[in-house]
PDBQT receptor file of N, H, CA, C and O in Angstrom, charges set to zero:
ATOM      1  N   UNK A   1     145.249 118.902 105.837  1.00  0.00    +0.000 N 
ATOM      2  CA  UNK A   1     144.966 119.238 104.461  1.00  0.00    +0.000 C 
ATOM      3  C   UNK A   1     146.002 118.611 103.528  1.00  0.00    +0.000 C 
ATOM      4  O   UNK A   1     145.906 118.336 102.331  1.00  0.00    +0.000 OA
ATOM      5  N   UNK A   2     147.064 118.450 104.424  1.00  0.00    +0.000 N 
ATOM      6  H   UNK A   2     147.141 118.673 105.396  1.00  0.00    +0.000 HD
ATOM      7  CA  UNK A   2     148.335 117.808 103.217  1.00  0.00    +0.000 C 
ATOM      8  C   UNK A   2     147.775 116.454 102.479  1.00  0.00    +0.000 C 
ATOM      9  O   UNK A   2     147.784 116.180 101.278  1.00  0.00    +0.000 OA
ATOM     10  N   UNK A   3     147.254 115.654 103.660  1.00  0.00    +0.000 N 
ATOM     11  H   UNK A   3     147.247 115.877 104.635  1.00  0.00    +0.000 HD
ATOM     12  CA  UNK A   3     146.676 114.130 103.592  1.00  0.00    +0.000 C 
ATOM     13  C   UNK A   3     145.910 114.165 102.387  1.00  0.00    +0.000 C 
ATOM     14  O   UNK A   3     146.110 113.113 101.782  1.00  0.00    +0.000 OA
ATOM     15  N   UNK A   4     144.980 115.044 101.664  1.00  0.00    +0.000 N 
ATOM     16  H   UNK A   4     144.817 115.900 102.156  1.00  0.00    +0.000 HD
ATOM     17  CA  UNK A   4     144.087 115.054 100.956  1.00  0.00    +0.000 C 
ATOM     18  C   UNK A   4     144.163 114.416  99.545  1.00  0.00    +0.000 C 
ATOM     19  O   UNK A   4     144.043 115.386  98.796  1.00  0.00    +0.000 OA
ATOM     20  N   UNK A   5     144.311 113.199  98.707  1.00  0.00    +0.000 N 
ATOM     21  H   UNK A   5     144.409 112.411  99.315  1.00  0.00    +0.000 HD
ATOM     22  CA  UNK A   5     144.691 112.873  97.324  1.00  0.00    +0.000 C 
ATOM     23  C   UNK A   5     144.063 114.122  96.021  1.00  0.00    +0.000 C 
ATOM     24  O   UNK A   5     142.968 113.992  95.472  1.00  0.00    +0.000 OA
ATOM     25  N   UNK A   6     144.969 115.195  95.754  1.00  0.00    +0.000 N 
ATOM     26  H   UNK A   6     145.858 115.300  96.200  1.00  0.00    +0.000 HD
ATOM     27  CA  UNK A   6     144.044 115.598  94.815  1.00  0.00    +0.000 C 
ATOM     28  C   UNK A   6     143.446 115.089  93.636  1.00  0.00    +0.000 C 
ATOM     29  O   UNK A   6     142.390 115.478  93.137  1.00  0.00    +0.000 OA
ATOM     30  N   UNK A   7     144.284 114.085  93.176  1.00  0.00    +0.000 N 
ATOM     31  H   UNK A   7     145.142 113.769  93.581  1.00  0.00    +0.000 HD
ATOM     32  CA  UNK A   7     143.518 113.198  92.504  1.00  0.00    +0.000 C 
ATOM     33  C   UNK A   7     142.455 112.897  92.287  1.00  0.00    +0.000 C 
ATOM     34  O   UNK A   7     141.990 112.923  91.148  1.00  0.00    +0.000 OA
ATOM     35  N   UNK A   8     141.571 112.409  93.683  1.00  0.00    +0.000 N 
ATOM     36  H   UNK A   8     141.949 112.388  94.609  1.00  0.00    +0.000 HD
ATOM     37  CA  UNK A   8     140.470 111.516  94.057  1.00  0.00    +0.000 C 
ATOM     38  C   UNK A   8     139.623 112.793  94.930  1.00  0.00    +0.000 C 
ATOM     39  O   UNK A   8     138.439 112.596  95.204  1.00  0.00    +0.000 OA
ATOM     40  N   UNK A   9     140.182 113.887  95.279  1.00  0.00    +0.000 N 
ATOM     41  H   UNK A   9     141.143 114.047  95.056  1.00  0.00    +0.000 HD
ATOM     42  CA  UNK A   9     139.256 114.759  96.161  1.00  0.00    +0.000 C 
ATOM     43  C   UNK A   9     138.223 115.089  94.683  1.00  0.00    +0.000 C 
ATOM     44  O   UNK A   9     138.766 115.283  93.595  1.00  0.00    +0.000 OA
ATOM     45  N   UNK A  10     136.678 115.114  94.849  1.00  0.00    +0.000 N 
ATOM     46  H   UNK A  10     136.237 114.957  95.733  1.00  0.00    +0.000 HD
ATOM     47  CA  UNK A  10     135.708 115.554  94.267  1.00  0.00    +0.000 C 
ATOM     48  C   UNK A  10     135.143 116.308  95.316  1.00  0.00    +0.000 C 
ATOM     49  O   UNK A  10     135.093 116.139  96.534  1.00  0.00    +0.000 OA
ATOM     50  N   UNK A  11     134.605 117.444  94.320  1.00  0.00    +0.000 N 
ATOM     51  H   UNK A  11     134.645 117.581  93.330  1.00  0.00    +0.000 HD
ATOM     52  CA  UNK A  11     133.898 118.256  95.444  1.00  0.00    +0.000 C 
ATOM     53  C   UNK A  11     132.330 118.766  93.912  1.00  0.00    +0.000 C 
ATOM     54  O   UNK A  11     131.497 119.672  93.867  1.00  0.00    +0.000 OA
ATOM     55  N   UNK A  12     132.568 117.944  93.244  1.00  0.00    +0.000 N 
ATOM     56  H   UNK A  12     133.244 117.208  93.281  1.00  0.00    +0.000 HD
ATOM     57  CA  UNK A  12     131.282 118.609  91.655  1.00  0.00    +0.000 C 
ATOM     58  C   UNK A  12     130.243 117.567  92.464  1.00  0.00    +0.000 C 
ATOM     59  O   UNK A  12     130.431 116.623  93.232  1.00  0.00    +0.000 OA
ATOM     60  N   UNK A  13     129.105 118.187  91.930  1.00  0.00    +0.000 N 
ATOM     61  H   UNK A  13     128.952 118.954  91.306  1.00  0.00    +0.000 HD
ATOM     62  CA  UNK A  13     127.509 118.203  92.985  1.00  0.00    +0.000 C 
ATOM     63  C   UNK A  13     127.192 116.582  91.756  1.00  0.00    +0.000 C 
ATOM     64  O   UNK A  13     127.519 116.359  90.591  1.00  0.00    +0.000 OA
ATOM     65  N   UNK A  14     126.662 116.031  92.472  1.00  0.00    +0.000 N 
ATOM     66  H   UNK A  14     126.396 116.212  93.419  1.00  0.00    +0.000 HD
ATOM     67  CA  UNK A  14     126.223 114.755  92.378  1.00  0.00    +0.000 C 
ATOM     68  C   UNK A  14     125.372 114.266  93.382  1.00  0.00    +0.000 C 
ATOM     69  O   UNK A  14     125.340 114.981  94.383  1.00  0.00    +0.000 OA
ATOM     70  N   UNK A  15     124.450 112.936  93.416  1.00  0.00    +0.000 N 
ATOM     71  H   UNK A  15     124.476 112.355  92.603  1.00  0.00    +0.000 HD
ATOM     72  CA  UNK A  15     123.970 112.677  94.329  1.00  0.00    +0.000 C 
ATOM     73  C   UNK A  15     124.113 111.432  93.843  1.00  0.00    +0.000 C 
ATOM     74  O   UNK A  15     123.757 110.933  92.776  1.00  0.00    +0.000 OA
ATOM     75  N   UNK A  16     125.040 110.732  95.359  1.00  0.00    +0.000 N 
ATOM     76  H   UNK A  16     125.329 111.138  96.226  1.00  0.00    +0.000 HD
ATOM     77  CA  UNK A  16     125.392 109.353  95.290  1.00  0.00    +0.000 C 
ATOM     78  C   UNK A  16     124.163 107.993  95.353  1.00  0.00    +0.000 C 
ATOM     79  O   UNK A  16     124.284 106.774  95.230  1.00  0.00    +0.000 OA
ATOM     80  N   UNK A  17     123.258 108.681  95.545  1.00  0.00    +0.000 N 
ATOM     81  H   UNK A  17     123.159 109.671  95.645  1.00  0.00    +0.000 HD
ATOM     82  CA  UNK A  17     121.879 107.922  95.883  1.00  0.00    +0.000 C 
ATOM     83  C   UNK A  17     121.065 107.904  94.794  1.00  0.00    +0.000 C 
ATOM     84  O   UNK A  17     120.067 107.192  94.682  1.00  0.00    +0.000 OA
ATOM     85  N   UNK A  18     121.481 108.686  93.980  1.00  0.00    +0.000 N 
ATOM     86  H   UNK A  18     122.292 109.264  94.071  1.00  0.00    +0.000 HD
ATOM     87  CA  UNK A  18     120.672 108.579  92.749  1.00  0.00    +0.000 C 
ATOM     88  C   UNK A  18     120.071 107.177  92.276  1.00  0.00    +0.000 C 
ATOM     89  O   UNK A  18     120.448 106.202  92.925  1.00  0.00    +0.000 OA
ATOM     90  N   UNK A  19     119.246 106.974  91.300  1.00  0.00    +0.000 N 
ATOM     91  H   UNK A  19     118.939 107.766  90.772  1.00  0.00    +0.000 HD
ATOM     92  CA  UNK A  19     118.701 106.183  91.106  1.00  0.00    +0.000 C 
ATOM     93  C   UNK A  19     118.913 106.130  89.725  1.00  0.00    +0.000 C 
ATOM     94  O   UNK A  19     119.921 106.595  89.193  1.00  0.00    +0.000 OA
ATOM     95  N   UNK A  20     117.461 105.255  88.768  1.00  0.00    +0.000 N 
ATOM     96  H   UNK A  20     116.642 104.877  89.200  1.00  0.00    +0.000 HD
ATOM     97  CA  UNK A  20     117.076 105.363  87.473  1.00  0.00    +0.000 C 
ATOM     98  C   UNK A  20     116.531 106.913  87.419  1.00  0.00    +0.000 C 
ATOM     99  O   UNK A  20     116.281 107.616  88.398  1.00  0.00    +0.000 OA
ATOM    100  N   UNK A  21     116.416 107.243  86.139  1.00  0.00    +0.000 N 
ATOM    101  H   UNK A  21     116.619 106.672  85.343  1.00  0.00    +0.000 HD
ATOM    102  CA  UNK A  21     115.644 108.648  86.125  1.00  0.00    +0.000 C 
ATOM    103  C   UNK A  21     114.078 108.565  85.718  1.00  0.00    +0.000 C 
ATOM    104  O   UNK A  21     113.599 107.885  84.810  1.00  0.00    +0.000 OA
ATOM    105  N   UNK A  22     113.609 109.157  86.337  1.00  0.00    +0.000 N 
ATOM    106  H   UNK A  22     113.998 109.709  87.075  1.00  0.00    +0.000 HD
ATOM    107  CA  UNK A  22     111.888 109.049  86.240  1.00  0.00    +0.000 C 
ATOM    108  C   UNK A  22     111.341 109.899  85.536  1.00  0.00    +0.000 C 
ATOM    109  O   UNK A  22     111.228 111.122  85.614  1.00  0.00    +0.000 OA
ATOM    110  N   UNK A  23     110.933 108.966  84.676  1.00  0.00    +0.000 N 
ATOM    111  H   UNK A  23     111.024 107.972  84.612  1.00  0.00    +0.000 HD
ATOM    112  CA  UNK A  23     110.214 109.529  83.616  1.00  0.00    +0.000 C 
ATOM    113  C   UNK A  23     108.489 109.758  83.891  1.00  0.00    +0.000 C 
ATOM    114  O   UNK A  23     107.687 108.895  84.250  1.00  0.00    +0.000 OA
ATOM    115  N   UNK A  24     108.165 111.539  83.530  1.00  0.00    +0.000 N 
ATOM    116  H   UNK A  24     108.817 112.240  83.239  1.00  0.00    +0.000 HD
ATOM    117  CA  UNK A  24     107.044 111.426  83.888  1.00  0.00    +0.000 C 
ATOM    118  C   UNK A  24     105.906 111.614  82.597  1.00  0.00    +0.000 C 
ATOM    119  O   UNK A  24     106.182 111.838  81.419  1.00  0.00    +0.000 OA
ATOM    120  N   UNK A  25     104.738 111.472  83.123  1.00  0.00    +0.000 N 
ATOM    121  H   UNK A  25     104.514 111.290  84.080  1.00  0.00    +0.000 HD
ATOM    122  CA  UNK A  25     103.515 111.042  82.356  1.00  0.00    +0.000 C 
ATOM    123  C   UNK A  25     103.182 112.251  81.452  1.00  0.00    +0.000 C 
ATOM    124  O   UNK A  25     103.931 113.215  81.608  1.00  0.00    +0.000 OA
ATOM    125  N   UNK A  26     102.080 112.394  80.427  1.00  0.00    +0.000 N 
ATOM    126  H   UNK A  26     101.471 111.611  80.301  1.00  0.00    +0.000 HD
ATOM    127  CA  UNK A  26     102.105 113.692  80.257  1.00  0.00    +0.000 C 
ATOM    128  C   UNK A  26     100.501 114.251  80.937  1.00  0.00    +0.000 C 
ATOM    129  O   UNK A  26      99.895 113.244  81.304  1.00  0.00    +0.000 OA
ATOM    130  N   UNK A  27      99.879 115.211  81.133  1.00  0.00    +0.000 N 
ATOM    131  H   UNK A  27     100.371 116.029  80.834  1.00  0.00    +0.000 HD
ATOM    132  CA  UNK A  27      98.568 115.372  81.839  1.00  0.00    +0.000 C 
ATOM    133  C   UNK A  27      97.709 114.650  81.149  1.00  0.00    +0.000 C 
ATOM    134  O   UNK A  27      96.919 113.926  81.755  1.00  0.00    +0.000 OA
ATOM    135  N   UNK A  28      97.712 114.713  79.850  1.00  0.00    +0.000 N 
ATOM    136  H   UNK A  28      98.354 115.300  79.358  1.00  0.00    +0.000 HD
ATOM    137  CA  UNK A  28      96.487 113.970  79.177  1.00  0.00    +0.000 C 
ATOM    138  C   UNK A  28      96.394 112.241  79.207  1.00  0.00    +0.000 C 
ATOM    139  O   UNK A  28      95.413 111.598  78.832  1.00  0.00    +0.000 OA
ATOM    140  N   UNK A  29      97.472 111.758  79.666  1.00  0.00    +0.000 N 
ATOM    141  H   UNK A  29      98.268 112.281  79.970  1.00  0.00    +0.000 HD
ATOM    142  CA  UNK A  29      98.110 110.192  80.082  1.00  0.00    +0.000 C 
ATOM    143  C   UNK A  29      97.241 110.165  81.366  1.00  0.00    +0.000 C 
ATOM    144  O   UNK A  29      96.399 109.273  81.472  1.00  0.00    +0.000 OA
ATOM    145  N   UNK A  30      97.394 111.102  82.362  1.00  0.00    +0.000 N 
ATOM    146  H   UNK A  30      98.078 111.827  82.275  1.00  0.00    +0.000 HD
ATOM    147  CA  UNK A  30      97.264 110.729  83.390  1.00  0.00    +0.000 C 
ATOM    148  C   UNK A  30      95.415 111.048  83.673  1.00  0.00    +0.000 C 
ATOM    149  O   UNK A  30      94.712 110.338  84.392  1.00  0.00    +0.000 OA
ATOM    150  N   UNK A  31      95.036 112.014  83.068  1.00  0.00    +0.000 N 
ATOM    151  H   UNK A  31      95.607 112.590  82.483  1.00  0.00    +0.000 HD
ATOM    152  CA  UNK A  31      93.313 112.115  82.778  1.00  0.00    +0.000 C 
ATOM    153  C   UNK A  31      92.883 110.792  82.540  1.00  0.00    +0.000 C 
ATOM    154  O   UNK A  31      92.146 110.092  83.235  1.00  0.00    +0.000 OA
ATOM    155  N   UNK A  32      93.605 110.463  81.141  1.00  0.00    +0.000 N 
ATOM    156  H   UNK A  32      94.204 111.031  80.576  1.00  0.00    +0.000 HD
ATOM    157  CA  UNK A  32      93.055 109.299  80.445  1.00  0.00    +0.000 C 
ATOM    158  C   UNK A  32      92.836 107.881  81.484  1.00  0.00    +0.000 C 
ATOM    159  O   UNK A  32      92.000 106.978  81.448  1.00  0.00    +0.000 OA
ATOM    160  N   UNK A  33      94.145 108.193  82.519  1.00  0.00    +0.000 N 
ATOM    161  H   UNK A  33      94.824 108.927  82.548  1.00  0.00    +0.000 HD
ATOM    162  CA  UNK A  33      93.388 107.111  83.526  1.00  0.00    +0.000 C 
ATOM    163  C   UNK A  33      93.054 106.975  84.436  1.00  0.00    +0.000 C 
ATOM    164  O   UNK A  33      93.068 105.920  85.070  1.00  0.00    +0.000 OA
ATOM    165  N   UNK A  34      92.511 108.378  84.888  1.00  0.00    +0.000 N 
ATOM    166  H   UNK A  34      92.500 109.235  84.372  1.00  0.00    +0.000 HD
ATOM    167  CA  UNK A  34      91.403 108.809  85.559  1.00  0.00    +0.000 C 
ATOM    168  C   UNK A  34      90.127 108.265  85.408  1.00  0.00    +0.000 C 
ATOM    169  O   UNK A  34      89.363 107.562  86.069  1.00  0.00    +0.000 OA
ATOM    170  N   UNK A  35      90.143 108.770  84.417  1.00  0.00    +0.000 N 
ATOM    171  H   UNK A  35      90.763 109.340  83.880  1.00  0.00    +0.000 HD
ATOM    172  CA  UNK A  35      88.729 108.410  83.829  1.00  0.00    +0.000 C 
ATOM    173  C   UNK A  35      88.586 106.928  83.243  1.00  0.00    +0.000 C 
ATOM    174  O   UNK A  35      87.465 106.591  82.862  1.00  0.00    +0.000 OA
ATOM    175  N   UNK A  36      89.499 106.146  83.159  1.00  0.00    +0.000 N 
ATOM    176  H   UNK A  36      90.409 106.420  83.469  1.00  0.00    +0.000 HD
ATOM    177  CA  UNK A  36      89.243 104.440  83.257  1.00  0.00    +0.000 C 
ATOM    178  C   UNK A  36      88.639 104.117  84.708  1.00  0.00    +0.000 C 
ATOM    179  O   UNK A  36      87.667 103.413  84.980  1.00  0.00    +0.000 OA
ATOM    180  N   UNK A  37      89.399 104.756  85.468  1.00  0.00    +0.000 N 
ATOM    181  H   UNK A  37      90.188 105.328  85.247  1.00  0.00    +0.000 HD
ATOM    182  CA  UNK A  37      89.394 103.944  87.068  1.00  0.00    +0.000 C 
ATOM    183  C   UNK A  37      87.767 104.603  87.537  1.00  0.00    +0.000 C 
ATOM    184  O   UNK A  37      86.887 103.969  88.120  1.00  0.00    +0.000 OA
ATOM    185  N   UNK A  38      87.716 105.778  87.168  1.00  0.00    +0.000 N 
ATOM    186  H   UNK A  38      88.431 106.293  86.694  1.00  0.00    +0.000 HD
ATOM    187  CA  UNK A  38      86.165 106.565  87.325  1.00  0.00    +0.000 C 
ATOM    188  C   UNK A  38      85.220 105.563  86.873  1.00  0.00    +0.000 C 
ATOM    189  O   UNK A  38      84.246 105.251  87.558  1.00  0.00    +0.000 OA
ATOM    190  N   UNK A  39      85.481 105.031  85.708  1.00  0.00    +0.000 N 
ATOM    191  H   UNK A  39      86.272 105.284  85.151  1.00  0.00    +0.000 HD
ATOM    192  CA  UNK A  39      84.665 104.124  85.120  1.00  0.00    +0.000 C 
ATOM    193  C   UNK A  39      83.968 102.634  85.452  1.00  0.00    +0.000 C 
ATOM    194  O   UNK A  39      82.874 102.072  85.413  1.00  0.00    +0.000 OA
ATOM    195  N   UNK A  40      85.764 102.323  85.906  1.00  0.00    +0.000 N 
ATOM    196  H   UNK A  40      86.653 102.780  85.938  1.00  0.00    +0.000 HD
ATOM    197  CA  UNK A  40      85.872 100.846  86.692  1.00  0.00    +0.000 C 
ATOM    198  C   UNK A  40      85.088 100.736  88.352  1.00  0.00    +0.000 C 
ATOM    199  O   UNK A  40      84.764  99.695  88.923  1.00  0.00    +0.000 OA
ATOM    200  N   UNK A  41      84.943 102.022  88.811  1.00  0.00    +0.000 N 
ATOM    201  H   UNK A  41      85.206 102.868  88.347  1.00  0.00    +0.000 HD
ATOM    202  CA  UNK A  41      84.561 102.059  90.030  1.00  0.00    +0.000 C 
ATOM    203  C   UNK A  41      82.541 102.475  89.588  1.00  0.00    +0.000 C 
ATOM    204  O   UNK A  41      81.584 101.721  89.768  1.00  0.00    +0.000 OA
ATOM    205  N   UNK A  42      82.539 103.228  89.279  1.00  0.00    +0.000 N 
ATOM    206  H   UNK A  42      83.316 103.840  89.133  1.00  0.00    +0.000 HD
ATOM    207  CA  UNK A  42      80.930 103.400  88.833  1.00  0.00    +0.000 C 
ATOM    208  C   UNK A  42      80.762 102.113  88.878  1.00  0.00    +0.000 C 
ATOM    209  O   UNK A  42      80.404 101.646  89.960  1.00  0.00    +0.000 OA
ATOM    210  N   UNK A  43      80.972 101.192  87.725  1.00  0.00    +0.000 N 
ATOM    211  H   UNK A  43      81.263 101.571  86.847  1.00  0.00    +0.000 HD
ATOM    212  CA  UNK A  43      81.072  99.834  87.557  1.00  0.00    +0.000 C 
ATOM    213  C   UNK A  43      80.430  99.267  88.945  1.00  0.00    +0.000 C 
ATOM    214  O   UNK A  43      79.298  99.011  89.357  1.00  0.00    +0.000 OA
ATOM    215  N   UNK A  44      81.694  99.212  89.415  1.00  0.00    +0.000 N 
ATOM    216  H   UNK A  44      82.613  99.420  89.080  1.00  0.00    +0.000 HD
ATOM    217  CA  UNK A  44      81.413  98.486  91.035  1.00  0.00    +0.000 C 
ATOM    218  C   UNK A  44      80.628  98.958  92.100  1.00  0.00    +0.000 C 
ATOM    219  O   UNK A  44      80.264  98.236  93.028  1.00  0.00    +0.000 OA
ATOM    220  N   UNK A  45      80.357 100.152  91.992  1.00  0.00    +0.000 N 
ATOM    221  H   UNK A  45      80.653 100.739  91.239  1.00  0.00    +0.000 HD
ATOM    222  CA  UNK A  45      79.602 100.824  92.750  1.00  0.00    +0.000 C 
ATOM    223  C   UNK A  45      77.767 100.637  92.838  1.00  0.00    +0.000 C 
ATOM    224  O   UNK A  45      76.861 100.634  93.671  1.00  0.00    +0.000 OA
ATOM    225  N   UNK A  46      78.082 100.439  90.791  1.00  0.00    +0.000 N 
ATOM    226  H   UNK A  46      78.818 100.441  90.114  1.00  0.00    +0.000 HD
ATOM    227  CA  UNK A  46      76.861  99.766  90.267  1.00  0.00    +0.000 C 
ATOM    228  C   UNK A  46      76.106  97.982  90.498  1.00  0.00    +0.000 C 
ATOM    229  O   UNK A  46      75.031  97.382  90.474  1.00  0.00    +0.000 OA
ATOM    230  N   UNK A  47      77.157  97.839  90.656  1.00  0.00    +0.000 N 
ATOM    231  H   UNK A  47      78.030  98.327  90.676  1.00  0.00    +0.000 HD
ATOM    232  CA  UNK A  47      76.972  96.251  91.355  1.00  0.00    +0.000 C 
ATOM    233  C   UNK A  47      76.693  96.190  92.489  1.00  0.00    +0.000 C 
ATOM    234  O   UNK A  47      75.887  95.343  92.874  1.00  0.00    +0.000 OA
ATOM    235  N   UNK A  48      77.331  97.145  93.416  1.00  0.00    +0.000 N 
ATOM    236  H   UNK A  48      77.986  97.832  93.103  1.00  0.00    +0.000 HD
ATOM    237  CA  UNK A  48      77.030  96.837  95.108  1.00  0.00    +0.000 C 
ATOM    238  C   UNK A  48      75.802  97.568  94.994  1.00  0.00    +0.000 C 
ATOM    239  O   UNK A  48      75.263  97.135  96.012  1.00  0.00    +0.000 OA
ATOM    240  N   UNK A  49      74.663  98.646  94.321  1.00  0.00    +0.000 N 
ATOM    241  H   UNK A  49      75.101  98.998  93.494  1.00  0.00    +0.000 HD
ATOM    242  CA  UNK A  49      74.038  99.094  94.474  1.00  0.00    +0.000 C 
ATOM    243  C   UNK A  49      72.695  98.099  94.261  1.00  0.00    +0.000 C 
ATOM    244  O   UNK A  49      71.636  98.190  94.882  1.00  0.00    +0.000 OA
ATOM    245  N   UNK A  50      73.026  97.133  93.223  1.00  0.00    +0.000 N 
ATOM    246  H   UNK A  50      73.886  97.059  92.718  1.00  0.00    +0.000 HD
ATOM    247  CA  UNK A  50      72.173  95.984  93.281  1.00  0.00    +0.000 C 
ATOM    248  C   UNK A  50      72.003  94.966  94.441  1.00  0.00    +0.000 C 
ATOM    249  O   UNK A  50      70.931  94.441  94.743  1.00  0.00    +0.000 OA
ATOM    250  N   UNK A  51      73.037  94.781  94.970  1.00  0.00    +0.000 N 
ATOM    251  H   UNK A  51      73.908  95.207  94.725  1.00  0.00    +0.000 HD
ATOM    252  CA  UNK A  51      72.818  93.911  96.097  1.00  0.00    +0.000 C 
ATOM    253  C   UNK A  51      71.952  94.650  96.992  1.00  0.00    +0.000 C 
ATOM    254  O   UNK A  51      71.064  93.924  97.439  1.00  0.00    +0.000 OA
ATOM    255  N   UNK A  52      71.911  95.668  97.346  1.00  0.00    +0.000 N 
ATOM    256  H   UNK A  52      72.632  96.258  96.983  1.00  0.00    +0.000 HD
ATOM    257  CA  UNK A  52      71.446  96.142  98.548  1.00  0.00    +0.000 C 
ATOM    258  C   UNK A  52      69.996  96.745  98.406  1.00  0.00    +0.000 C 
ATOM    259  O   UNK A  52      69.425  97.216  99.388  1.00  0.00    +0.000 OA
TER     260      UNK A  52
C-alpha cells in the first residue's frame, strides 16, 4: 500500500472505453421512417407481384 502514488491513484467511476455519446432519435423520427421503408417495400413487393 506504501507503493501507491496518491497523486495518480483514481478510484471516481468512469469508463475508460467510452466512446462518442449517442445521441438518440425522438419516437416520432423513428415512425417517420418506418413508414418510408413500409412504403419503399410495398413498392417492391408491388413490382415482384407483377412479375409473377
Amino acid at each position: 500500500a506504501k507503493s501507491i502514488d496518491k497523486a495518480t491513484f483514481d478510484l471516481s467511476v468512469k469508463n475508460p472505453n467510452g466512446g462518442a455519446e449517442i445521441t438518440h432519435r425522438s419516437p416520432q423520427e423513428i415512425m417517420d421512417e418506418i413508414a418510408v421503408l413500409d412504403a419503399e417495400s410495398a413498392e417492391v413487393l408491388a413490382g415482384i407481384k407483377k412479375l409473377i
